[in-house]
C-alpha positions as CSV (number, residue, x, y, z in Angstrom):
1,X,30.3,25.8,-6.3
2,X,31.2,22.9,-3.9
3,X,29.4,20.8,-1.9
4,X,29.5,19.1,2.0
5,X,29.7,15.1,2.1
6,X,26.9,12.9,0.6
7,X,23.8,11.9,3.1
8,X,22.6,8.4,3.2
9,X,19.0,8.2,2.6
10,X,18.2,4.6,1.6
11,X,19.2,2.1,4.2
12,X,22.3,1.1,3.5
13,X,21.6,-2.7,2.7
14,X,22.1,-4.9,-0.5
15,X,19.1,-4.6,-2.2
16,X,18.1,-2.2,-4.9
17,X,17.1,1.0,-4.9
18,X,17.2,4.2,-7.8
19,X,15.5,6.4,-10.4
20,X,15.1,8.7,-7.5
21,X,13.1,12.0,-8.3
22,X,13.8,15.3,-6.6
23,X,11.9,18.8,-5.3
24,X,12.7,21.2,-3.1
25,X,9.3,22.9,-0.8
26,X,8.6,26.5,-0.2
27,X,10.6,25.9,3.3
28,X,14.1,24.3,1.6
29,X,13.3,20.8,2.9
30,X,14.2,18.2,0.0
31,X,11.7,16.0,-0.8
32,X,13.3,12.8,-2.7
33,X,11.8,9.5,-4.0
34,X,12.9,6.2,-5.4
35,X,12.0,2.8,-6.3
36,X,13.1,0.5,-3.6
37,X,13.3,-3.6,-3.3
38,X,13.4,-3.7,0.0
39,X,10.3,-6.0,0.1
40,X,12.2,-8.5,-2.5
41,X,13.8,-8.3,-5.8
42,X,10.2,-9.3,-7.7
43,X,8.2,-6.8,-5.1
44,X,9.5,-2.9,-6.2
45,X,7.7,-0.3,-4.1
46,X,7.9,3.9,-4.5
47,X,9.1,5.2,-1.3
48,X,9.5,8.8,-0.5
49,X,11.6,10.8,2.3
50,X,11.7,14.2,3.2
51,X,15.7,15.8,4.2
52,X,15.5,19.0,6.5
53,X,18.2,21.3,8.5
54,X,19.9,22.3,5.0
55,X,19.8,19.1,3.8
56,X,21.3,16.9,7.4
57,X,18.4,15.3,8.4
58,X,17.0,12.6,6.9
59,X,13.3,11.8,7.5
60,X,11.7,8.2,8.0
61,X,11.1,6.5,4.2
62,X,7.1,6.2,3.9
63,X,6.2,3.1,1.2
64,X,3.2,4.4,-1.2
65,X,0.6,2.3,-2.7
66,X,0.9,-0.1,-5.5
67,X,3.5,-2.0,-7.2
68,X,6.1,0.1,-9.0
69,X,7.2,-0.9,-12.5
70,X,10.8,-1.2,-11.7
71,X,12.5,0.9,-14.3
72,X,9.9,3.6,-15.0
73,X,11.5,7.1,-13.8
74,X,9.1,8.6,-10.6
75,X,9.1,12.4,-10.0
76,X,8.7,14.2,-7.1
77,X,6.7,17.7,-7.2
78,X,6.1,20.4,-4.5
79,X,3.9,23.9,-4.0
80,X,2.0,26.0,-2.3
81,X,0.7,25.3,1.6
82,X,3.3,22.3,1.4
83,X,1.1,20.3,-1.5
84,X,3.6,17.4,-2.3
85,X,3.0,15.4,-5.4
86,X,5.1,12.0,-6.6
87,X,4.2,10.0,-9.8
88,X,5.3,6.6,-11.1
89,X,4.1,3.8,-13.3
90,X,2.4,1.5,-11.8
91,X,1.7,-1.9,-12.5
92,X,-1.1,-4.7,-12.1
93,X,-0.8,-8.5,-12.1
94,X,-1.9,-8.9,-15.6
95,X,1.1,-6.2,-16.5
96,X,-1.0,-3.3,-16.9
97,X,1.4,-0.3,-16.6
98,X,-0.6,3.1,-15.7
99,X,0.5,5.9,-14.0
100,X,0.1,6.2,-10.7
101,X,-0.4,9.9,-8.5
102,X,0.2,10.4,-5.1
103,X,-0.8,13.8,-3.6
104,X,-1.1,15.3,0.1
105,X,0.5,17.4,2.8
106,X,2.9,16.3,5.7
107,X,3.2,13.1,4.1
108,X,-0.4,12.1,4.2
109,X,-1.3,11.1,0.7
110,X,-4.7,10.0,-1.4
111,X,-3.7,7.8,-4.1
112,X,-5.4,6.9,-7.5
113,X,-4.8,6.1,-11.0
114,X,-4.2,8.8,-13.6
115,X,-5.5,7.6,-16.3
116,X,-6.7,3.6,-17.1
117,X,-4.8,3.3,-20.1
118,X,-4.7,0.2,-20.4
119,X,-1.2,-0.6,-21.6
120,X,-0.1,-4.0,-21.2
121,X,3.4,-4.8,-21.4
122,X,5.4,-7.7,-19.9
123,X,8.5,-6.1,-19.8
124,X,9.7,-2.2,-18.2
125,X,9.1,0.5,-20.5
126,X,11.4,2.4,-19.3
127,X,9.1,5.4,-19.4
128,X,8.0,7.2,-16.5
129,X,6.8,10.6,-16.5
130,X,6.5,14.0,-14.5
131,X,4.5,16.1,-12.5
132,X,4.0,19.9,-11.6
133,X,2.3,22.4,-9.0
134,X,1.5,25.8,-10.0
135,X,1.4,28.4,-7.9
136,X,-2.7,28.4,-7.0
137,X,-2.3,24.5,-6.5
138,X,-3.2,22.9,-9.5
139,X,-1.5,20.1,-10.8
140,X,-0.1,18.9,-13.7
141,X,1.1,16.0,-15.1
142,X,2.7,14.5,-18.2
143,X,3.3,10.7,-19.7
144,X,3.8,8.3,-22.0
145,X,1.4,5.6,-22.8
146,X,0.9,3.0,-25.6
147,X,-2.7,2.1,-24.8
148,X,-4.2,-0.6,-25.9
149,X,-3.7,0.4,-29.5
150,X,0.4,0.1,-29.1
151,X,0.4,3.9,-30.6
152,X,3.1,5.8,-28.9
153,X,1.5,8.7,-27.4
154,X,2.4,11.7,-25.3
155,X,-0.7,12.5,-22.9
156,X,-1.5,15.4,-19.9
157,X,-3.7,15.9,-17.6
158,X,-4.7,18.5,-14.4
159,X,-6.4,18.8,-11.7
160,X,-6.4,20.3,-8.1
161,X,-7.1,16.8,-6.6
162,X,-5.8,13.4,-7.1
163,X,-8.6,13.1,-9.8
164,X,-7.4,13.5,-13.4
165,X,-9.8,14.5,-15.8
166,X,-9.0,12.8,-19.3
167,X,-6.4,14.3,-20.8
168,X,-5.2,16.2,-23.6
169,X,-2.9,14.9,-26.2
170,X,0.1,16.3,-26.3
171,X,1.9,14.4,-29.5
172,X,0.9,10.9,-31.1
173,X,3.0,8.7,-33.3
174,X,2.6,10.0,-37.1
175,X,5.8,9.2,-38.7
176,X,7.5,9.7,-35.4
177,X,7.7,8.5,-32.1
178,X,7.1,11.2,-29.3
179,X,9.3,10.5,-25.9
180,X,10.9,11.3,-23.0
181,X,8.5,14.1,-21.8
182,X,8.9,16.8,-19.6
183,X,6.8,19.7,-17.9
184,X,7.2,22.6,-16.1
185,X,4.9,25.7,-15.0
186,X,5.6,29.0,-14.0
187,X,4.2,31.9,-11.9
188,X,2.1,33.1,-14.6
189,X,0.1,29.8,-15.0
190,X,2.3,29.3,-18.4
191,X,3.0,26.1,-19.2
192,X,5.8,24.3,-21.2
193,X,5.9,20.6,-22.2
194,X,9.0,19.1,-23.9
195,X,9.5,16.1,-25.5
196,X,11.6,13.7,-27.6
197,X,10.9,13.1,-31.1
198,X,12.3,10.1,-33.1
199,X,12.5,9.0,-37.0
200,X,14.8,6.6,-38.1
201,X,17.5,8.9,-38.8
202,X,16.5,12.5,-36.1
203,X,15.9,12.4,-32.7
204,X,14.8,16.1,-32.0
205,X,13.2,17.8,-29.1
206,X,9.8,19.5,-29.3
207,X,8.3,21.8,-27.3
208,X,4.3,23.4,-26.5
209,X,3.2,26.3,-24.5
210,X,-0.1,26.6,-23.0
211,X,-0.9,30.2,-21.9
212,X,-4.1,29.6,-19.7
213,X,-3.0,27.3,-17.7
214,X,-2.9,23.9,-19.8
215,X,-6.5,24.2,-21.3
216,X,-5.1,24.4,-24.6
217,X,-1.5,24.4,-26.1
218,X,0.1,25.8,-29.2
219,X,1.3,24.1,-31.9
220,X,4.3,21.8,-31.5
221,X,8.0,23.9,-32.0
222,X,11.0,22.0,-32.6
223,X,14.1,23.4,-30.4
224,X,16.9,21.5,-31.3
225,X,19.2,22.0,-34.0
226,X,21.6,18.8,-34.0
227,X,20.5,15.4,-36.4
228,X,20.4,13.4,-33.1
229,X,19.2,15.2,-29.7
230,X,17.6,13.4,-26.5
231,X,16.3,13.1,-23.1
232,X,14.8,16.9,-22.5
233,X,14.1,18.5,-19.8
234,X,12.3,21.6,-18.4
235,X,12.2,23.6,-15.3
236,X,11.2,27.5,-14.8
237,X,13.7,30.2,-13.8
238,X,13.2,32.9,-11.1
239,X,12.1,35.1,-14.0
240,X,9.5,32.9,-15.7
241,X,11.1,31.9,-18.4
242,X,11.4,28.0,-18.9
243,X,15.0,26.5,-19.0
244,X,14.7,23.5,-21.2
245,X,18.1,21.0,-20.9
246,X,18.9,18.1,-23.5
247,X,21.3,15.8,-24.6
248,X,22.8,16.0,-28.1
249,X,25.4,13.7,-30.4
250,X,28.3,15.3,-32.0
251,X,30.5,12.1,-33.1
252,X,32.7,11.3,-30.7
253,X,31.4,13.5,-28.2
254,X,27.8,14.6,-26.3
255,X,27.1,17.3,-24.9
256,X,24.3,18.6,-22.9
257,X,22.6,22.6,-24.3
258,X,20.8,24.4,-21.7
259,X,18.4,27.1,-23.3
260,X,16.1,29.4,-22.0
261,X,13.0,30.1,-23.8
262,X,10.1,33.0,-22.9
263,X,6.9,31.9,-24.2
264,X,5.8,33.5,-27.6
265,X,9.3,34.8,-28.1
């Protein structure tokens, strides 16, 4: 309902820094992270900060591993025991653009690849992706990838380490392009992935449950009702239920929906 005066967390110097990610720990200290240039224009990094004391105090800004692919959305994630996740696409010298996980406690991380996809690209995607903890610790994570076959595909993966076993697939390119995905999970180990899907003339968004805990998902559902709708969303309400936001065209306006969903309903 209103708010106190902005808190600076980047260093306030002229160099870029944005696509931030947000989460909020069991104890109500913000964990945020960003892509920062700090190191030079060509030399993006992922750097994450914690904000304590209601939001006041700002925390030193810890750099994590690898280079960041300087447009590509990261995503913070926290849960139980103060497990602190952040994800972002990572890429090689020879333009390799993989996601890259970063998991720990009191911001000591281990760091490794999600997945060797093996999508080369010598430009920014644009496409990041997102990460989850459930409540026992596990956790989850969702992204785009083009491979090595340039197929647009959405893929996810869990684990309770920083080891990804190979992952499901969540939607593939078939007429359509899947997009923009999100995921969420709730208390009862229910999960919910959303995502865009394109054709030349619909963008809709799509949605899958999994009810034991992301070992297998129903079939896709679409959600949306308007011929152009875009950049979903997902997060979990206090009573389990997902809330799933999106974008949607209605010429010469947009406007965002917010719907709650209860899986199986």
């Amino acid at each position: 309902k209103s708010f106190d005066a902005g808190v600076v967390v980047n260093e306030e110097r002229d160099i870029s820094h944005s696509f931030e990610g947000m989460a909020v720990d069991e104890s109500g200290d913000v964990l945020l992270a960003w892509i920062d240039s700090r190191e030079g224009w060509d030399k993006p990094g992922t750097y994450l900060t914690s904000i304590s004391d209601q939001g006041t105090a700002v925390g030193e800004a810890v750099k994590l591993g690898g280079e960041t692919c300087v447009c590509c959305r990261v995503d913070v994630a926290a849960g139980p025991g103060g497990k602190e996740a952040v994800l972002w696409r990572d890429v090689t010298p020879d333009n390799i653009r993989d996601m890259r996980l970063a998991l720990g406690t009191d911001g000591k991380f281990e760091e490794a690849v999600v997945r060797h996809d093996g999508w080369k690209l010598e430009s920014c995607p644009h496409r990041g992706g997102e990460v989850a903890i459930g409540g026992d610790g596990e956790v989850y994570v969702i992204w785009y990838t083009e491979g090595t076959t340039g197929v647009p595909e959405i893929l996810f993966s869990k684990s309770e380490t920083v080891t990804m076993p190979g992952p499901l697939k969540i939607d593939s390119a078939q007429g359509s392009v899947p997009d923009q995905p999100g995921i969420a999970v709730n208390g009862k180990g229910q999960v919910a992935a959303v995502w865009e899907d394109s054709t030349a003339v619909r963008r809709s968004i799509k949605m899958r449950f999994s009810a034991d805990g992301g070992k297998t998902f129903g079939e896709p559902v679409v959600i949306s009702q308007a011929i152009k709708s875009f950049m979903p969303d997902v997060a979990v309400a206090p009573d389990d239920r997902f809330v799933v936001v999106w974008h949607e065209e209605h010429f010469p306006s947009i406007k965002t929906i917010v719907q709650f969903v209860e899986p199986g309903a």
